[in-house]
C-alpha positions in Angstrom: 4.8 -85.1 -128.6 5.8 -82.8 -126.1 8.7 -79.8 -126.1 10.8 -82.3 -123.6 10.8 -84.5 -126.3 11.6 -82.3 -128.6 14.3 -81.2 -126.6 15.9 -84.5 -125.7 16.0 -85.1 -129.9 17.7 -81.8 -130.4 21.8 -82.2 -131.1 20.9 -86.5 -131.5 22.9 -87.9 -134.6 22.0 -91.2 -136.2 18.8 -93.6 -136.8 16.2 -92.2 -134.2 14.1 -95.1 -135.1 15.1 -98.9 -135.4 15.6 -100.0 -139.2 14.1 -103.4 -139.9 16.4 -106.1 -140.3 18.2 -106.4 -143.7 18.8 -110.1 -145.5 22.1 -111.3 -145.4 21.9 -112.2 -148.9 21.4 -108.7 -149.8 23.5 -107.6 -152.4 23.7 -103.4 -153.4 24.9 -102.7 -156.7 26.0 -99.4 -158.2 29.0 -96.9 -159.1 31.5 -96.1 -156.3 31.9 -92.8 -157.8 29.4 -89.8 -157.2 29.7 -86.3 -158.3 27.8 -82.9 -157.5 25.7 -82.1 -160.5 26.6 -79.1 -162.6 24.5 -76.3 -163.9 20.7 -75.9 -164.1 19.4 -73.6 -161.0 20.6 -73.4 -157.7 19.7 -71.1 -154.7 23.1 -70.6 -152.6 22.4 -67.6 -150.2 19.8 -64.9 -149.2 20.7 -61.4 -147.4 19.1 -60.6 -145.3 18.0 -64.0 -144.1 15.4 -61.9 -141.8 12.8 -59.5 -142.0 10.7 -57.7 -139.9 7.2 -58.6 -140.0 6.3 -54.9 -139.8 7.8 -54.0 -142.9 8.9 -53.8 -146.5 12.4 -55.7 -147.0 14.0 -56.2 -150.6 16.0 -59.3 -150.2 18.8 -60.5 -152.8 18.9 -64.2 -153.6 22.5 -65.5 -155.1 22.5 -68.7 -157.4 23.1 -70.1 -160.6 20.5 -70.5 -163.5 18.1 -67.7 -163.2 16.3 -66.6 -166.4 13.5 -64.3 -166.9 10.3 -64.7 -168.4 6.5 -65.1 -167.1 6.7 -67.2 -164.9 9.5 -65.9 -162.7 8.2 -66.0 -158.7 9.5 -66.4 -155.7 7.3 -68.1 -153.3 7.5 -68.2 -149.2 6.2 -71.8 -147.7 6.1 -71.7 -143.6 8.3 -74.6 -142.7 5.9 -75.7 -139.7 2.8 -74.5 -140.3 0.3 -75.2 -143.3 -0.7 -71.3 -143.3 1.0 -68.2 -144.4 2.4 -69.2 -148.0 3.1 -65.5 -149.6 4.8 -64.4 -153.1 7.3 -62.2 -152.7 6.8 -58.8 -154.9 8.6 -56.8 -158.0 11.3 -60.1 -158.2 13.7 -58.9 -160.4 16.3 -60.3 -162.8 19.5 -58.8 -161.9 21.7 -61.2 -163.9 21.7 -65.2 -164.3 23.1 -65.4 -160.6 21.1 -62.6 -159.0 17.3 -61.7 -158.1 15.7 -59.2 -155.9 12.3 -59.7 -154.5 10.2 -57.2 -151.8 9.0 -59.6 -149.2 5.7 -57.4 -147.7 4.8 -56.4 -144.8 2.8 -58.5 -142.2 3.5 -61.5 -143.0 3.2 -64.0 -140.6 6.4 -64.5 -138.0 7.7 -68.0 -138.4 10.7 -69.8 -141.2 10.1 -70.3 -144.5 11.7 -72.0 -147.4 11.7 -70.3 -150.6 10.9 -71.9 -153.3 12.0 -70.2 -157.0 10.1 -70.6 -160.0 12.3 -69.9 -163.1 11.8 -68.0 -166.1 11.6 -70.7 -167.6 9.3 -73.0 -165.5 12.0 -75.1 -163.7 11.8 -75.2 -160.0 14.5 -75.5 -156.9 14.1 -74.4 -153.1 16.6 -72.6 -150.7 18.1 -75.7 -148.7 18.2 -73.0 -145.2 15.2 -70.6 -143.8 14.4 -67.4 -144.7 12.8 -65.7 -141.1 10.3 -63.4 -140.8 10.9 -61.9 -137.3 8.6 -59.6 -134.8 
């Protein structure tokens, strides 16, 4: 894999790869209705979504669902690199739709998602980056 082929995949929509040929006697079953589930916890937006790597920033994340309680953490995962997983520090409760969290200094300079552990124990992760810049 090389960055020309990255680049030529970049802005491509549909099946990148070729599906394997369906039976025609294939039947789906199912609803024809969908809806978006309600409640339980959500991560909708982070300000700022960057940091710099050479300092302290206190970040707010907006959602739905947050409770306090032990086990409250907000935890960085690098999106393209196995190393550099952090905690963020003093993650506060501001109220059921709001947390604070100090993300530390030196971390290392790539995106992350962040993945929220609840107060109590239920998990979700941001669906967009969090960057930690130069």
């Amino acid at each position: 894999l090389t960055a020309g082929d990255i680049a030529q995949w970049r802005g491509l929509a549909g099946t990148l790869m070729p599906l394997a040929p369906l039976p025609g006697t294939l039947v789906l079953r199912g609803s024809d209705t969908t809806s978006a589930p309600t409640g339980g916890l959500t991560i909708q937006s982070v300000s700022p979504a960057r940091a710099p790597a050479a300092q302290d920033t206190v970040i707010t994340i907006q959602g739905s669902g947050f409770t306090a309680g032990t086990v409250l953490r907000v935890h960085f995962v690098p999106l393209a690199s196995p190393n550099g997983a952090f905690d963020g520090l003093a993650t506060t409760l501001v109220n059921p739709s709001t947390l604070t969290v100090k993300v530390p200094a030196g971390r290392v300079v790539q995106d992350y998602v962040i993945q929220l552990t609840n107060g109590d124990g239920t998990v979700t992760s941001s669906r967009t980056a969090f960057t930690i810049t130069p």
